[in-house]
C-alpha positions in Angstrom: 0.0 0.0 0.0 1.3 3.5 -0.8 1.0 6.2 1.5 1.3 9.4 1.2 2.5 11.6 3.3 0.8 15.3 4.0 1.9 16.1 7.2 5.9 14.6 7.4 6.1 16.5 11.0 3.6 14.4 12.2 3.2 11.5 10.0 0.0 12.1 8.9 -1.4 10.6 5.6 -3.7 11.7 3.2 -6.1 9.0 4.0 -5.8 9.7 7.5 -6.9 13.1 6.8 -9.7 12.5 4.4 -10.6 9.8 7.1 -11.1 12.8 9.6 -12.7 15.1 7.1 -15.3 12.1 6.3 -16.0 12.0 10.0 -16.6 16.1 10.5 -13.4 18.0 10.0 -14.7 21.4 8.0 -11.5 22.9 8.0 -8.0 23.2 8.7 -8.1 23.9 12.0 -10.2 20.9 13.0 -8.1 18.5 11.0 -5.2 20.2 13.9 -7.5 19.4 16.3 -7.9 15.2 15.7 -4.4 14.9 14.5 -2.0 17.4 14.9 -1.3 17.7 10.7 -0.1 21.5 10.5 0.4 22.4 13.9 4.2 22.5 13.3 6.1 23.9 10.6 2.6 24.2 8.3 4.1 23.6 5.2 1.0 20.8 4.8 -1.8 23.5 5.7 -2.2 24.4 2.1 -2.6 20.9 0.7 -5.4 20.0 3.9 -7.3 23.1 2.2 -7.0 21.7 -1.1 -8.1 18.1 0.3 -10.7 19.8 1.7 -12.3 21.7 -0.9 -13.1 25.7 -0.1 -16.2 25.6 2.1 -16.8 22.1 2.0 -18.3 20.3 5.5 -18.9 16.8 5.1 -21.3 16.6 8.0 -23.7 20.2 7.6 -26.5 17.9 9.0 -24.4 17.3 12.0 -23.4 21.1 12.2 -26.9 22.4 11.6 -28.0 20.5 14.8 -25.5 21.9 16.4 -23.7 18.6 17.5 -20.2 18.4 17.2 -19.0 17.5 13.9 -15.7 15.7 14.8 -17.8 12.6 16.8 -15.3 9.4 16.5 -12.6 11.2 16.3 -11.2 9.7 19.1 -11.4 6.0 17.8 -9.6 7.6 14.7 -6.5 8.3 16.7 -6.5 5.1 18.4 -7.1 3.2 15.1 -3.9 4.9 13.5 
């Protein structure tokens, strides 16, 4: 399997972080939050925003309800 690598300070994948933006991560930021990808040197923040698409939420049904949008998070670190 080929991964590949967006975050190298953190060895975060791209997976991994489409992972977390399937599960609720709307933005940059958040993607921080569950994994730590561009909390360092944030040469990676740039392509998170382009995995991310400009203004796209995965979960707006979530967000709308006002729950929190990163739910399972948690069992995403542990799985990693």
């Amino acid at each position: 399997m080929d991964r590949v690598y967006i975050c190298s300070c953190f060895g975060v994948t791209e997976q991994q972080v489409k992972k977390h933006a399937a599960d609720g991560a709307c933005t940059p930021r958040q993607i921080a939050s569950a994994c730590k990808a561009g909390t360092d040197c944030g040469s990676c923040v740039r392509r998170i925003q382009a995995l991310l698409g400009r203004g796209a939420c995965p979960r707006p049904d979530l967000a709308d309800q006002g729950r929190p949008v990163l739910a399972g998070v948690t069992e995403l670190e542990e799985a990693a």
